[in-house]
Structures are given as structure tokens and as C-alpha cells.
N, CA, C and O atoms as a printed pandas DataFrame, in Angstrom:
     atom_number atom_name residue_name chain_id  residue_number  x_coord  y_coord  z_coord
0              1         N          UNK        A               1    0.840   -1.176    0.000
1              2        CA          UNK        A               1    0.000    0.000    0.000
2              3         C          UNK        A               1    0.886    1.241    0.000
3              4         O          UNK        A               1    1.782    1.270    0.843
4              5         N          UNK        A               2    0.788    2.003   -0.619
5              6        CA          UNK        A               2    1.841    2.979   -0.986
6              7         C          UNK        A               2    0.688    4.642   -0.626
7              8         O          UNK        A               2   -0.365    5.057   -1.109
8              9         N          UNK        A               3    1.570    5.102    0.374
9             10        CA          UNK        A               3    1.598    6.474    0.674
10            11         C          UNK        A               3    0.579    7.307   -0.009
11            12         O          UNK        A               3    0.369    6.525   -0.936
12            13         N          UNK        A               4   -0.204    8.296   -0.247
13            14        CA          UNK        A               4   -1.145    9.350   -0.828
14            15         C          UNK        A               4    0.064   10.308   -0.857
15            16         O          UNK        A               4    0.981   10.514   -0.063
16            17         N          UNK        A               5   -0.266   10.816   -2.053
17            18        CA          UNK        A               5    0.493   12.086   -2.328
18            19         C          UNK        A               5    0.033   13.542   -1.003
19            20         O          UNK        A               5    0.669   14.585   -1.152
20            21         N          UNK        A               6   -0.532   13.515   -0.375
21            22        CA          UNK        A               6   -1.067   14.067    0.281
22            23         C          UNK        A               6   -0.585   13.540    1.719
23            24         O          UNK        A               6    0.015   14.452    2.288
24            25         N          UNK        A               7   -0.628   12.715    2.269
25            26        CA          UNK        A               7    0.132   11.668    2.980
26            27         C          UNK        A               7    1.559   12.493    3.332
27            28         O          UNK        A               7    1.745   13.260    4.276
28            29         N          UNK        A               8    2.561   12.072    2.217
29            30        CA          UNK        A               8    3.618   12.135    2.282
30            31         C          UNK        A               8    4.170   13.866    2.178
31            32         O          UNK        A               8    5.279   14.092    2.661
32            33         N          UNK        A               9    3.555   14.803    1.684
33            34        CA          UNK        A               9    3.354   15.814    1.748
34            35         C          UNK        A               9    3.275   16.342    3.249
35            36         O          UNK        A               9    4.154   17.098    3.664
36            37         N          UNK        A              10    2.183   15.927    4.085
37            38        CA          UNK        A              10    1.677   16.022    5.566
38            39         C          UNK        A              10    3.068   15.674    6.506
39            40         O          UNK        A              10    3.546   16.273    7.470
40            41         N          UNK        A              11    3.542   14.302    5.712
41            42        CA          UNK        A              11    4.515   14.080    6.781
42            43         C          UNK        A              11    6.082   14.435    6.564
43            44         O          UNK        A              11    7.073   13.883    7.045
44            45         N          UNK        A              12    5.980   15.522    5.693
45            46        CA          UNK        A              12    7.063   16.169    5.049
46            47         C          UNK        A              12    6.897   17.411    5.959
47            48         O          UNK        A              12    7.951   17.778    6.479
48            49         N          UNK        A              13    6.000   17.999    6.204
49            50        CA          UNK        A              13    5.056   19.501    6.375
50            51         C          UNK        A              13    5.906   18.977    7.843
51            52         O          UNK        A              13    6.985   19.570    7.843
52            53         N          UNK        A              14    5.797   18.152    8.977
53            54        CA          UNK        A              14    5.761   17.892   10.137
54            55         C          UNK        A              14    7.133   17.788   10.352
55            56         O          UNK        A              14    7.372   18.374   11.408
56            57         N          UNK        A              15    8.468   17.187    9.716
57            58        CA          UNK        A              15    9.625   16.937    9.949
58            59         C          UNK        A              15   10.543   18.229    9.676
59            60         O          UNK        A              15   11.580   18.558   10.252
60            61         N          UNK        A              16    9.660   19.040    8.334
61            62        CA          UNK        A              16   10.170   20.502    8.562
62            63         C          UNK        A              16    9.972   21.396    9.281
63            64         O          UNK        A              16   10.734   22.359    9.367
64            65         N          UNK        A              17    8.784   21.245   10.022
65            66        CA          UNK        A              17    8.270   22.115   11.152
66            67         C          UNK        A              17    9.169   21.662   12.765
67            68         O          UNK        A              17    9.470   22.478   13.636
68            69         N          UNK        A              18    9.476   20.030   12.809
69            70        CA          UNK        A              18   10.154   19.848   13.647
70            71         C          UNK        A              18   11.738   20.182   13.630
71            72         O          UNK        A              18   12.309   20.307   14.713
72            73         N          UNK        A              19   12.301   20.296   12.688
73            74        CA          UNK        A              19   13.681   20.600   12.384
74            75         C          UNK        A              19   13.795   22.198   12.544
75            76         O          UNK        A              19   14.816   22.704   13.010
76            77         N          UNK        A              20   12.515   23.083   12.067
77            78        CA          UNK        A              20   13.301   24.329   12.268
78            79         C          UNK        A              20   12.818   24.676   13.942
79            80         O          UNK        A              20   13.308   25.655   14.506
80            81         N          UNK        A              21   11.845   23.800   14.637
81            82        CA          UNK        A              21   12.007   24.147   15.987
82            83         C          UNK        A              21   12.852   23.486   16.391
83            84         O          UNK        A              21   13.118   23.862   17.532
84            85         N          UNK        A              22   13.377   22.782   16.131
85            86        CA          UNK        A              22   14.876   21.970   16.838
86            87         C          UNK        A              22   16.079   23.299   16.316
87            88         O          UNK        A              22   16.711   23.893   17.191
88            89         N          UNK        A              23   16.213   23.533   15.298
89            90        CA          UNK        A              23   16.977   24.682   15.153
90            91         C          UNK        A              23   17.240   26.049   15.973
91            92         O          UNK        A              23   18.226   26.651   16.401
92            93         N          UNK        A              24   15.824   26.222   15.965
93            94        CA          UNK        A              24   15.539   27.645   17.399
94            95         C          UNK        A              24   15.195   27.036   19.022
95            96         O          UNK        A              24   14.558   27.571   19.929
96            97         N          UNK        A              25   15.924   25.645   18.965
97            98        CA          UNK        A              25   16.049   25.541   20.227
98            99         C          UNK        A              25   14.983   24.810   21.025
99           100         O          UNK        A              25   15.143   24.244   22.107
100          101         N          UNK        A              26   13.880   24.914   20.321
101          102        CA          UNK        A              26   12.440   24.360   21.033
102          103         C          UNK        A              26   12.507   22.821   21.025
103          104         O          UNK        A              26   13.199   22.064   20.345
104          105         N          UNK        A              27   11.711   22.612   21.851
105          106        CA          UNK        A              27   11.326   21.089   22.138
106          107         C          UNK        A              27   10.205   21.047   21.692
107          108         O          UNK        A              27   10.129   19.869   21.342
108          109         N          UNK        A              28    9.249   21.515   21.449
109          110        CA          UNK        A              28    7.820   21.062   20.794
110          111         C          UNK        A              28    7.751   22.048   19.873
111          112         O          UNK        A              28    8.265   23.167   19.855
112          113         N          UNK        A              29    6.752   21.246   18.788
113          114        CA          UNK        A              29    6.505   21.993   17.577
114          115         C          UNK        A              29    4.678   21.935   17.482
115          116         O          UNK        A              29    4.011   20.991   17.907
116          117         N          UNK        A              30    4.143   23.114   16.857
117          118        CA          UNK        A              30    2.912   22.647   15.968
118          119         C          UNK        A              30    3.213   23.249   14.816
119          120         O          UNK        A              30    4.003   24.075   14.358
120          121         N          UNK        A              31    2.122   22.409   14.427
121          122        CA          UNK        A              31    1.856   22.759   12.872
122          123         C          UNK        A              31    0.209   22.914   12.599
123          124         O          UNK        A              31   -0.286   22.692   13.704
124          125         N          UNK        A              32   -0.574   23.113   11.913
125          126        CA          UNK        A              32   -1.928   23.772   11.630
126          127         C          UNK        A              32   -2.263   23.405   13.019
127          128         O          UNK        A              32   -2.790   22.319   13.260
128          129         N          UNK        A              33   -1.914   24.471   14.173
129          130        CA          UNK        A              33   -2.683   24.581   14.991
130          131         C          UNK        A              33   -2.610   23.291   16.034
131          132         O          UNK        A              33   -3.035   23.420   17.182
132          133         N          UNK        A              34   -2.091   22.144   15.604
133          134        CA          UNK        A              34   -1.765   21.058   16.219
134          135         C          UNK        A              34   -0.300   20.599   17.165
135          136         O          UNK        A              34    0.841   20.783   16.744
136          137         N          UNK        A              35   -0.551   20.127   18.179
137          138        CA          UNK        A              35    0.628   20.034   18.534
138          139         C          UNK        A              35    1.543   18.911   18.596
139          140         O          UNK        A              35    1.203   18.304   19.612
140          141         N          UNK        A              36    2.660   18.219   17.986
141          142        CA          UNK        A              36    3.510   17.605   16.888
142          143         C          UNK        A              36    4.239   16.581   18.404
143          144         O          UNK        A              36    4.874   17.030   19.358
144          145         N          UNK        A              37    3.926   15.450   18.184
145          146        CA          UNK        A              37    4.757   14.866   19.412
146          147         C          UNK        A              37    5.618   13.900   18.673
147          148         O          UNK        A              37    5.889   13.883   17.472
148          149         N          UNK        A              38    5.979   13.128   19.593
149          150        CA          UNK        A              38    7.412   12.339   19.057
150          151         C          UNK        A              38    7.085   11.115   18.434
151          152         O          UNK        A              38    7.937   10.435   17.861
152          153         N          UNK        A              39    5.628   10.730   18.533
153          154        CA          UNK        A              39    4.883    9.654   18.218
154          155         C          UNK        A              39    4.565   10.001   16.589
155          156         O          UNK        A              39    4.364    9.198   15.678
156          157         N          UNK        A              40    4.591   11.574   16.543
157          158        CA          UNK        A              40    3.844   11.842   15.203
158          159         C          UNK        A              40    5.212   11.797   14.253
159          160         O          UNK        A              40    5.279   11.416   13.084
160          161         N          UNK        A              41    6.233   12.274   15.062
161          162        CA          UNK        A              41    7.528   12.721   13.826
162          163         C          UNK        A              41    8.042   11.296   13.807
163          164         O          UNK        A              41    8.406   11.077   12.652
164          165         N          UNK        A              42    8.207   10.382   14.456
165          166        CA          UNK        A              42    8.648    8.897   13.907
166          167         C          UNK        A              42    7.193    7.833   12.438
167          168         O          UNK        A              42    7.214    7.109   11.442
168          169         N          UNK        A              43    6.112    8.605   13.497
169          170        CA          UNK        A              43    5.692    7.974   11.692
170          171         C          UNK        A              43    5.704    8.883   10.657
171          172         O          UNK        A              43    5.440    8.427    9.544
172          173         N          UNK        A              44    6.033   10.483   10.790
173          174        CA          UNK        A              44    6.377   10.769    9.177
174          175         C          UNK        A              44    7.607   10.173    9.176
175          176         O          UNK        A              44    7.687    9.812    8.002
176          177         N          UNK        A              45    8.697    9.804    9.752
177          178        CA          UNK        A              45    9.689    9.453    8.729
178          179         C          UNK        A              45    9.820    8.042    8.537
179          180         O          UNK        A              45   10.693    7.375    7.982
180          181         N          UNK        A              46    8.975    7.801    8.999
181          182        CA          UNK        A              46    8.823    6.432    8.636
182          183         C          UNK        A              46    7.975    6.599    7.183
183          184         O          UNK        A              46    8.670    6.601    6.167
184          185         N          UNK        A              47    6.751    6.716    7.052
185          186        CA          UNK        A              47    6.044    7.552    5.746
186          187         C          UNK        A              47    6.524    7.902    4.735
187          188         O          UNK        A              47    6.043    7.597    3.644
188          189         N          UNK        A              48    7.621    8.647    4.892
189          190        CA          UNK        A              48    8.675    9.553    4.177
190          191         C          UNK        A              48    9.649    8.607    3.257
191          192         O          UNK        A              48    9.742    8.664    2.031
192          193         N          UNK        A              49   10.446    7.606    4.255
193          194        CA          UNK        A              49   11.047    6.452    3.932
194          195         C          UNK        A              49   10.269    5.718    2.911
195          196         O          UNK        A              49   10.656    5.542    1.756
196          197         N          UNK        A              50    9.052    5.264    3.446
197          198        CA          UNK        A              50    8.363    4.200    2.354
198          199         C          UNK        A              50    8.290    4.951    1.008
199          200         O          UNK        A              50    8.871    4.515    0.014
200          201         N          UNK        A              51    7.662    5.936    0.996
201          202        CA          UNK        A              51    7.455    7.002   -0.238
202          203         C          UNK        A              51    8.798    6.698   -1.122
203          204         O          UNK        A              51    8.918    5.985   -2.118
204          205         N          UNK        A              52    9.751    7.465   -0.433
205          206        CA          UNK        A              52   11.201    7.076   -1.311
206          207         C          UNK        A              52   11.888    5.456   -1.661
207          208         O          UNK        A              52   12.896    5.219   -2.326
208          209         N          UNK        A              53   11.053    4.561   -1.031
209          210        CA          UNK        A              53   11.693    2.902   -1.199
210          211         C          UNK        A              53   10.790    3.122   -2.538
211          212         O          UNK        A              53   11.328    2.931   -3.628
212          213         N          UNK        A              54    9.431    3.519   -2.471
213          214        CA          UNK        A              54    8.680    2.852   -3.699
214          215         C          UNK        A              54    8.771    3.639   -4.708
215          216         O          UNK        A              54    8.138    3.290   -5.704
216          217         N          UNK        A              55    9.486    4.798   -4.777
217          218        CA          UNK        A              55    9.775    5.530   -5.576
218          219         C          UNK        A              55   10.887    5.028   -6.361
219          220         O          UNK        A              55   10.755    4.735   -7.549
220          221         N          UNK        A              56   11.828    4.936   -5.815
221          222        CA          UNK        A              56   12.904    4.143   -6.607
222          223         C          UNK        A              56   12.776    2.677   -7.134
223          224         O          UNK        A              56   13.707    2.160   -7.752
């Protein structure tokens, strides 16, 4: 079962939102209003990963 373009997008949206608050220092991030835990950023990159296995 392969990822929604929309999907992988979402969990793209979340690992950049967590990286530039890891950049300015923060420990928590949101994104639309939501707040981004550690449960959420291991399945985008997990998400992220599959996207790029089935891509290639």
C-alpha cells in the first residue's frame, strides 16, 4: 500500500516544522494549529522512507 500524495506531503510539512524548531532551540513543535509529538515525527519518517523505497 503505498503512501497518498497528500500523505507524504503532511509528513514532510511535520519533519520541517520539527527541524526548524529543533533549530531555534524548542522542544515542541505545531503545525496547523496542532501540537507535533514524538509519536507523530517517527511515523512521518517512517512515511517519508516508504514514499522514497517505492519511488525508486
Amino acid at each position: 500500500m503505498s503512501p497518498t500524495e497528500a500523505e507524504v506531503d503532511k509528513a514532510n510539512r511535520i519533519l520541517a516544522a520539527m527541524a526548524e524548531a529543533e533549530a531555534a532551540g524548542k522542544g515542541a513543535v505545531s503545525l496547523d494549529g496542532r501540537l507535533i509529538d514524538y509519536a507523530s515525527i517517527r511515523q512521518a519518517e517512517v512515511l517519508v522512507e516508504k514514499a522514497r523505497q517505492i519511488a525508486a
